[in-house]
C-alpha positions as CSV (number, residue, x, y, z in Angstrom):
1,X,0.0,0.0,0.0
2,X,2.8,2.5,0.8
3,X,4.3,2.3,-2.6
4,X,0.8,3.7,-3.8
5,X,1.2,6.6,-1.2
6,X,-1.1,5.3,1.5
7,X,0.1,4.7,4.6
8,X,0.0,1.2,5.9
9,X,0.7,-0.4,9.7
10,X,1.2,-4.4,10.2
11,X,-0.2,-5.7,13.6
12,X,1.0,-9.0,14.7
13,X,1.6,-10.7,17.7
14,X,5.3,-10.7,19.6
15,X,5.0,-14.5,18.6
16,X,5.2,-13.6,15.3
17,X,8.0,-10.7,15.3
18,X,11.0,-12.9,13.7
19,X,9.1,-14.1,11.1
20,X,7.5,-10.4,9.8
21,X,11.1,-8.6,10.4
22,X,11.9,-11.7,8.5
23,X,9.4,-11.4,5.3
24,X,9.6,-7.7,5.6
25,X,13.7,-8.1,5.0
26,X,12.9,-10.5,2.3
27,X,10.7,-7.9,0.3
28,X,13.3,-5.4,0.8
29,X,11.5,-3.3,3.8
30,X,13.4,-4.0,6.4
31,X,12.1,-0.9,7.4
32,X,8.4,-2.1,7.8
33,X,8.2,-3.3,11.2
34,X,5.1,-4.2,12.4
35,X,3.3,-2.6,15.7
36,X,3.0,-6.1,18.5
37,X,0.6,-7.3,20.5
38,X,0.8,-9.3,23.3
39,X,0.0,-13.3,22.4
40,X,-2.2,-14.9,21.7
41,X,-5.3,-13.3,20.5
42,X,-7.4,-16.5,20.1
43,X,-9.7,-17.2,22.8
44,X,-9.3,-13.7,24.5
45,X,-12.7,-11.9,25.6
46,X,-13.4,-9.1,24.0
47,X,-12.0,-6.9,27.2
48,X,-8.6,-8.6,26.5
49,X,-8.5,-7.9,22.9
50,X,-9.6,-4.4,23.7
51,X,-7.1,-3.4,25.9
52,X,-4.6,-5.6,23.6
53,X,-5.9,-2.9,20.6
54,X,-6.0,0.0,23.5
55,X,-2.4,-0.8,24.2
56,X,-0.7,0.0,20.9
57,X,-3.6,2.5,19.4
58,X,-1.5,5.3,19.9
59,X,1.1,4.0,17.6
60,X,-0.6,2.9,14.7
61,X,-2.6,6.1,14.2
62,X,0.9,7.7,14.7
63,X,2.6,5.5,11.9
64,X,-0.6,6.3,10.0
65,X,-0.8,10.0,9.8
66,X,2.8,10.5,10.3
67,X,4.6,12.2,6.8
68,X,5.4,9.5,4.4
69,X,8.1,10.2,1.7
70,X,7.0,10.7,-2.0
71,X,6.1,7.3,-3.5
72,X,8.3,6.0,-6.2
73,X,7.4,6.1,-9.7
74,X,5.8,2.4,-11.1
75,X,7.3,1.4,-14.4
């Protein structure tokens, strides 16, 4: 989505982190890090996934509306 000029914010799970630093590295965004959230997120009532989301909020709708750099030109 970035590469098209809109801003974009991966959410995972800290179980997960190696493997999306991993396939970010792989696509050449090492960059892209993703924002974490406590694991898991399966069988969580909707008060723990709430204050899961409440807890990294803040973040994403900073990565979201922070200044991106001009997209490159698509062949």
């Amino acid at each position: 989505m970035e590469s098209f000029g809109i801003p974009a914010v991966p959410v995972a799970t800290h179980e997960f982190m190696s493997a999306a630093r991993a396939q970010a590295a792989a696509l050449g965004r090492a960059d892209f890090d993703a924002v974490y959230v406590r694991h898991p997120v399966q069988d969580q009532t909707r008060a723990e996934i709430e204050a899961k989301a409440d807890s990294v909020i803040d973040e994403i709708v900073s990565r979201l509306t922070r200044a991106m750099p001009a997209p490159e030109p698509q062949p």
